[in-house]
N, C-alpha and C positions, 0 to 999 in steps of 0.2 A: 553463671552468666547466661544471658540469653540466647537463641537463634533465630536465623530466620534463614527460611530455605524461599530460593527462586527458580519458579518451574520454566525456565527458560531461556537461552544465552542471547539472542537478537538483542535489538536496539532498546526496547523497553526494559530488560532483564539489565543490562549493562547499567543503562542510565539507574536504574533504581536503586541497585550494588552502590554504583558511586553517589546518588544523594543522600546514602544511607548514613555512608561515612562523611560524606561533607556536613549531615545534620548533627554527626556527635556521637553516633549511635556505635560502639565499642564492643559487641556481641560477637556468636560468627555470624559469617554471611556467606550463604555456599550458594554459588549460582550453578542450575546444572542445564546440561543441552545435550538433544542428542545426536548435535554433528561431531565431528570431530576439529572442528577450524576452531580456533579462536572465534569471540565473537564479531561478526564483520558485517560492513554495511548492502544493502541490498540493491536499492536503487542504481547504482551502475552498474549492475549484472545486465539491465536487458540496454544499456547505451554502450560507455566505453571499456567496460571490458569485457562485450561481446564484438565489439568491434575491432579490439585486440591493442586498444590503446593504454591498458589498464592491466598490469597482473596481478596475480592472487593475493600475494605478501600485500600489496598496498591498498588493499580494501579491510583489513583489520582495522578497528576502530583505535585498536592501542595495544603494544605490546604484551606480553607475557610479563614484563616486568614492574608495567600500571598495576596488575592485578594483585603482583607480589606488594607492591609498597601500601595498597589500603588492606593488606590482608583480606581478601576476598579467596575464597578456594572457588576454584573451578574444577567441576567433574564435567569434562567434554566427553561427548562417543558415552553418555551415560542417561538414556532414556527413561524417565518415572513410568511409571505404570500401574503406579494406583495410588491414591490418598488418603489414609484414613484420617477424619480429622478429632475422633473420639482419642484413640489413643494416641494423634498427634505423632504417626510415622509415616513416611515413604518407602513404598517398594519399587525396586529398579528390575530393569528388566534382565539385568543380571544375576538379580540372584537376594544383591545387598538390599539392607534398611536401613535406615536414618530418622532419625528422631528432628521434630522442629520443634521451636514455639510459635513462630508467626508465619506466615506464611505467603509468597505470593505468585499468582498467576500469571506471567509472560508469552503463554501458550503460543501466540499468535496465531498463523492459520496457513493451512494447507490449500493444493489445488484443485478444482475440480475438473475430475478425468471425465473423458469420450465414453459412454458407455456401449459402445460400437465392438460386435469382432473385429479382431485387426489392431484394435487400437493399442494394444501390447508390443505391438512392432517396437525395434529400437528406435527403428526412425523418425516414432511419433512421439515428441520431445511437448516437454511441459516447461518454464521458467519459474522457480520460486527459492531455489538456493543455487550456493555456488555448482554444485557438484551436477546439476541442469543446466546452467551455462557453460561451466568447459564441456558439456555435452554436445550440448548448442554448436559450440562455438569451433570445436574437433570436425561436425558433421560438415556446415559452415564452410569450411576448407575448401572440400571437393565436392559441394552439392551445387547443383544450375539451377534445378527447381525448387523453390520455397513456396509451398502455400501455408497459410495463419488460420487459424479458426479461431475468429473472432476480432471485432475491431473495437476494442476499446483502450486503454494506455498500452500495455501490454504489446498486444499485438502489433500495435502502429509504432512503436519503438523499436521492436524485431525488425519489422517490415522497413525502416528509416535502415538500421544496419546492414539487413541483406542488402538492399538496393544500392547503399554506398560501398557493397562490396562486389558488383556488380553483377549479383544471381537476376534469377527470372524470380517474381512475387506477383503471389494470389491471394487476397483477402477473403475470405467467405464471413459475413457479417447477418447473421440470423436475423437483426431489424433493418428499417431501411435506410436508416442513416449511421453516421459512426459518434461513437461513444455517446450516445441517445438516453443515457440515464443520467447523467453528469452535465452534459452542456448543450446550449440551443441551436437551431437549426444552422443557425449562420455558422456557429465557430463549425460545427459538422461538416459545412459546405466547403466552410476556410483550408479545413484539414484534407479532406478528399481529395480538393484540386491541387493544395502543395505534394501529395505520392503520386497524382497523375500527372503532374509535370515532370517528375521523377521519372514514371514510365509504372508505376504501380498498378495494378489490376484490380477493381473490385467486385465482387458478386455481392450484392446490397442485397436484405430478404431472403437468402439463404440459406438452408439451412443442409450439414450434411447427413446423409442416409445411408450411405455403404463405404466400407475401408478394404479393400482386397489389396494386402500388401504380394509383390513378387520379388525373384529375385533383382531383379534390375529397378522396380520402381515401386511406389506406391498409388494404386488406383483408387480416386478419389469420384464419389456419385455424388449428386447435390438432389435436391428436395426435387429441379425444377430437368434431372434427367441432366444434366449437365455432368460432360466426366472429365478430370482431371490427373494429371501425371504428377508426379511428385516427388523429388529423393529427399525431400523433410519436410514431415509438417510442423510446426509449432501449435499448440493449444494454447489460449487466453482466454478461458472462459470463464473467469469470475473464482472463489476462492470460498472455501468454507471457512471457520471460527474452530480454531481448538478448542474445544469445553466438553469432550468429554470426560475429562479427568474431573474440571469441576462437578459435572453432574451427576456423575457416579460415586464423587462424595457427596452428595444431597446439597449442592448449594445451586440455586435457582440459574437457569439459563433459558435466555428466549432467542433474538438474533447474534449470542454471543453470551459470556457468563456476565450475570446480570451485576452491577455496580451502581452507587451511589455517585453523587458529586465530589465524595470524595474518596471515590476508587475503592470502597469497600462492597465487599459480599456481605451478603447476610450477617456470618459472621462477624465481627469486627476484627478479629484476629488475622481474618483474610482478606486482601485485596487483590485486584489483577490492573494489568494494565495494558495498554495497547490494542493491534489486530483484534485479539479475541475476545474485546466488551461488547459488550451491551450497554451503554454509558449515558448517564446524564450530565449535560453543560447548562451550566444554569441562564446559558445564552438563548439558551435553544428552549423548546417548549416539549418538544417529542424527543425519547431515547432515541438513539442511534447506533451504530458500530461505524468506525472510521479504520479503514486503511490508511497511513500515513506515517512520516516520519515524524512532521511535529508533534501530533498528536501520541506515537511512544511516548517521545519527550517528555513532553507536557505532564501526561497524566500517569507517566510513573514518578517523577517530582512530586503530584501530589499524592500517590499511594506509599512513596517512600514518608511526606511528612503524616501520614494516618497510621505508620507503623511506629513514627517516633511520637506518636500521640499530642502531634502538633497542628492537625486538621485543618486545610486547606481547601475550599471549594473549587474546584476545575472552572475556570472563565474564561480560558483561551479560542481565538477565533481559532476554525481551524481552517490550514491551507494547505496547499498540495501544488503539484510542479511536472512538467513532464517536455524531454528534450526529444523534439524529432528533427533530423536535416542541423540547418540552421534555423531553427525556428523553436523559441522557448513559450510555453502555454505555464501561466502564472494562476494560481485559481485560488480566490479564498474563501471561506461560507460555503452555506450549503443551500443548492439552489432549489430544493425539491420544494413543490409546490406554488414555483414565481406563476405569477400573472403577467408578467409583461418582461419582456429582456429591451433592454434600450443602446442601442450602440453608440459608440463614441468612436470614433475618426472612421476611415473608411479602409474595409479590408480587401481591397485593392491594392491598399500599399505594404500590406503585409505587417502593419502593427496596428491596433485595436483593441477595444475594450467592452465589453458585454456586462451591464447592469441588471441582475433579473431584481425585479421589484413583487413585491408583495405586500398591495394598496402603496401606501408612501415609505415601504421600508425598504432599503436594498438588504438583502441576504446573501448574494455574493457577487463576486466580478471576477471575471474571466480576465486574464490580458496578457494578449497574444506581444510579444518582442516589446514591451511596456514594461521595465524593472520598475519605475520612476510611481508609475500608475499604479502597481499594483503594493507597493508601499503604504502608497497613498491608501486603499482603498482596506489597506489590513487594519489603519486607524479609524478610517470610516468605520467599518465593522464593530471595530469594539468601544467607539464613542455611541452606538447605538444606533447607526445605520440608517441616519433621517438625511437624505439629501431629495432637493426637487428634481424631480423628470426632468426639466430642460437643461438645469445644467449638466448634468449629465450627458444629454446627449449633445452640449454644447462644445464644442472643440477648443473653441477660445477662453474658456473658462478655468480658471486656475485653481485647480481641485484641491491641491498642499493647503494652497493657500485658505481654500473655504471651509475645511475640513480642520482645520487649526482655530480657528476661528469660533465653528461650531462647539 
């Protein structure tokens, strides 16, 4: 009987385990990780359960006893460390080897650190798994000062935290607006002035230069001579692609380990899924790599049906979500490369919607406190994304409605 090993326990590795067995597929299935949690979900680490609304146990995606009933083995606290994929083993970083037949990638992706002296301090804290949030979240307790490095989801969800927990928050954001690679100048501006009503501080354009941690504080220098105090920084600065394991078994990696439409490497034996592709959607025209949850989803679904040799093209829009305050940012598409963003209601009132067009195609839409709208707009998307300029920016215009129609 068959195997298939999963280099990964997050979101994408879980989902993949269970479409395995939902498809029929009767082999083993050993997912390995090398935390030691169960597999749990991530997204609430930097909202509510850094906020303290949320404990450990209840971020498990499913108990110990899901894993037992589809016969899935779990090796948790159990790191790969190398792939061969000629004689089809794994080596752990214990010691052990495991033989597979098929094989797949969940790698996901790491953070990238401060390459700063100093930046080793304990109190310079990073977000990417549990065991950085009750980091977080322990300092949190008894810190006044918080400054972020960096203003893009990440950061501005910490930053939403600290301030509802009523520390002192400093932003330093190396470009001059926030989250500048993802959204337009408007939702930037939206977001800015919801932390500085708040009481949030931002250093826009800058960037840091020197870390002198003491006993009592952390000293922080900016690009622009500016110094600041600090009894915790948090970093958000963007995230690497696991693939080195892929590449040092010879299988191609560019922004991430490279993947078809339908989640295979090179090999066909091997697919990956999630954080750590390089992926093509056949919606899209250019590869990509996505961060996201639907996106695990999605495209270990179809890397689990390319392991049951049921081959599925990836055609999911993808979308993405992010909770600051009271204020939810709904995103779907991908907006790189728009020619024009066209707004829809006025962000004055605190809900709105951002259409970036590309000639006559929408490619994504933003929308801010808008469930309703950005529903709407996730069908737009995958009807092929032809809507005209005006009604869009038209308010009285019944988008469900036109978008059903089309």
């Amino acid at each position: 009987m068959s195997s298939i090993a999963i280099i990964g326990a997050g979101q994408a590795g879980m989902q993949l385990a269970d479409s395995l067995r939902r498809g029929g597929f009767e082999g083993s299935v050993i997912l390995y990780g090398d935390e030691g949690s169960l597999p749990y979900q991530r997204p609430p680490l930097s909202k509510q359960f850094l906020l303290g609304d949320l404990e450990a146990s209840r971020l498990n995606f499913r108990p110990i006893a899901h894993y037992e009933k589809l016969a899935v083995t779990l090796r948790l606290d159990c790191a790969v460390t190398q792939v061969d994929l000629q004689t089809r083993t794994l080596a752990m970083a214990n010691g052990e080897q495991a033989a597979f037949d098929r094989l797949a990638f969940t790698t996901g992706a790491r953070v990238r650190k401060l390459a700063l002296p100093g930046a080793e301090d304990p109190r310079v804290c990073y977000l990417r798994g549990i065991t950085d949030a009750q980091a977080i979240r322990e300092r949190l307790a008894t810190a006044r000062r918080v400054v972020i490095i960096g203003g893009g989801f990440i950061g501005l969800e910490v930053a939403a935290v600290a301030r509802t927990l009523g520390k002192e928050v400093t932003v330093l954001e190396a470009q001059t607006r926030l989250m500048p690679r993802v959204v337009a100048p408007v939702v930037s501006a939206y977001f800015e002035a919801v932390h500085n009503q708040r009481g949030v501080r931002f250093l826009l354009g800058e960037s840091l230069t020197a870390l002198a941690p003491t006993s009592s504080a952390l000293g922080l220098t900016t690009a622009s001579a500016t110094y600041l105090e600090a009894d915790l920084v948090v970093v958000g600065i963007g995230v690497h692609p696991n693939l080195e394991l892929a590449a040092a078994a010879g299988l191609p990696c560019e922004g991430g380990i490279v993947v078809n439409e339908f989640a295979c490497t090179r090999d066909p034996t091997v697919v990956a899924a999630g954080d750590c592709t390089w992926q093509r959607n056949i919606l899209f025209e250019r590869p990509h790599r996505l961060e996201s949850v639907q996106n695990a989803v999605d495209q270990a679904k179809v890397a689990a049906a390319s392991l049951l040799e049921k081959p599925v093209a990836y055609s999911q829009v993808p979308w993405f979500w992010s909770d600051q305050y009271d204020v939810k940012l709904q995103m779907v598409g991908i907006s790189t490369g728009f020619e024009a963003a066209i707004v829809r209601g006025n962000p004055e009132t605190g809900a709105f919607s951002v259409f970036y067009y590309l000639g006559e195609r929408v490619l994504a839409v933003d929308s801010i406190n808008r469930p309703a709208e950005h529903m709407a707009a996730r069908r737009l998307l995958a009807s092929g994304g032809l809507l005209a300029k005006e009604l869009a920016a038209d308010p009285a215009a019944d988008l469900k409605t036109i978008i059903e129609k089309n």
